[in-house]
C-alpha positions in Angstrom: -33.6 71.3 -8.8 -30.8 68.6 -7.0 -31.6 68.5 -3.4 -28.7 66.1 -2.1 -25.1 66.7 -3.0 -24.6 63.8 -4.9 -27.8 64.8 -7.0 -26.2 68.6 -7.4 -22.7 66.5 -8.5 -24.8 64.3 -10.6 -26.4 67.5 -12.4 -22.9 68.6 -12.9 -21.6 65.3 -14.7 -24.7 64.8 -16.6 -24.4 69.0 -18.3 -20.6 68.2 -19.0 -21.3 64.4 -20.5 -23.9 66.4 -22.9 -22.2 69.3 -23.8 -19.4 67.0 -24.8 -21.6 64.2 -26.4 -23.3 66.8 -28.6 -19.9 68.6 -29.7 -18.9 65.2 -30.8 -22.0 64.0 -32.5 -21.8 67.2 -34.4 -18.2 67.2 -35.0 -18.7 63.0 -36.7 -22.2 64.4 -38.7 -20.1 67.1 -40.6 -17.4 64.5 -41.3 -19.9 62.3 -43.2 -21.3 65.9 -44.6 -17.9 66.2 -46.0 -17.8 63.1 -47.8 -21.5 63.3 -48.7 -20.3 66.6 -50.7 -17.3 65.1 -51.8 -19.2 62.7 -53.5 -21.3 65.7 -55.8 -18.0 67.0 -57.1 -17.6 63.5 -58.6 -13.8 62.9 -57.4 -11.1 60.8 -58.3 -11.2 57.0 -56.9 -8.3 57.7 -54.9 -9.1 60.6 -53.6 -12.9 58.9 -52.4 -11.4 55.9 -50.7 -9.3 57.8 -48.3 -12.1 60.0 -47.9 -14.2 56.9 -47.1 -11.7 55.8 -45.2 -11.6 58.5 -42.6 -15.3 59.0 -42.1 -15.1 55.0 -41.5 -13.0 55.6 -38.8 -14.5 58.5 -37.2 -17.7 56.6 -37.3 -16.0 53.1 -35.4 -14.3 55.7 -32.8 -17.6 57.0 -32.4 -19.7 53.6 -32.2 -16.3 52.0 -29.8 -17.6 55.4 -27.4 -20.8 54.4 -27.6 -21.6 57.8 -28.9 -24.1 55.9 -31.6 -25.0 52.3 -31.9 -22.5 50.1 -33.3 -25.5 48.8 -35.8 -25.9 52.6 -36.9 -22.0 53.0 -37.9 -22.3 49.7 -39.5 -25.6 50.9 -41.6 -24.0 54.6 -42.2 -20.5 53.0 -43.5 -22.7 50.5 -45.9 -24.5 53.3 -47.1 -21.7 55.4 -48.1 -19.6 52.8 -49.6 -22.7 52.0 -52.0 -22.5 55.5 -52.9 -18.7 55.4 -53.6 -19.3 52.6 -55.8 -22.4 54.3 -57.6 -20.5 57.9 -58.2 -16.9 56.6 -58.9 -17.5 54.0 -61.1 
């Protein structure tokens, strides 16, 4: 347990910074889920890119945060536009 005030405040930050990081990560894992399952049905090209597109996004938003490393977006987006390429061709 804190004994200063600033470490009891620091406690307090730290829960809240957590609780939101988690809901975040979460939130940017069932994105790429989506997509990932998008990608079963075997979808139109169209429909795949703008798919690709958003989890994209959502995964720069979530690098810029520093949420997850920049290299990890970067790795993530690769991976599913290889799969894109391989499912919708």
């Amino acid at each position: 347990m804190p004994n200063t005030s600033a470490a009891k405040k620091y406690l307090r930050q730290s829960s809240a910074r957590r609780i939101r990081n988690r809901a975040q990560r979460s939130e940017l894992r069932t994105t790429v889920r989506g997509f990932l399952n998008l990608m079963d049905e075997s979808p139109s090209r169209e429909e795949a890119d703008k798919r690709l597109s958003q989890v994209a996004k959502a995964l720069d938003q979530a690098a810029a945060k520093n949420l997850i490393h920049s290299n990890t977006a970067s790795r993530t987006k690769s991976r599913l536009a290889k799969l894109k390429k391989k499912t919708c061709a």
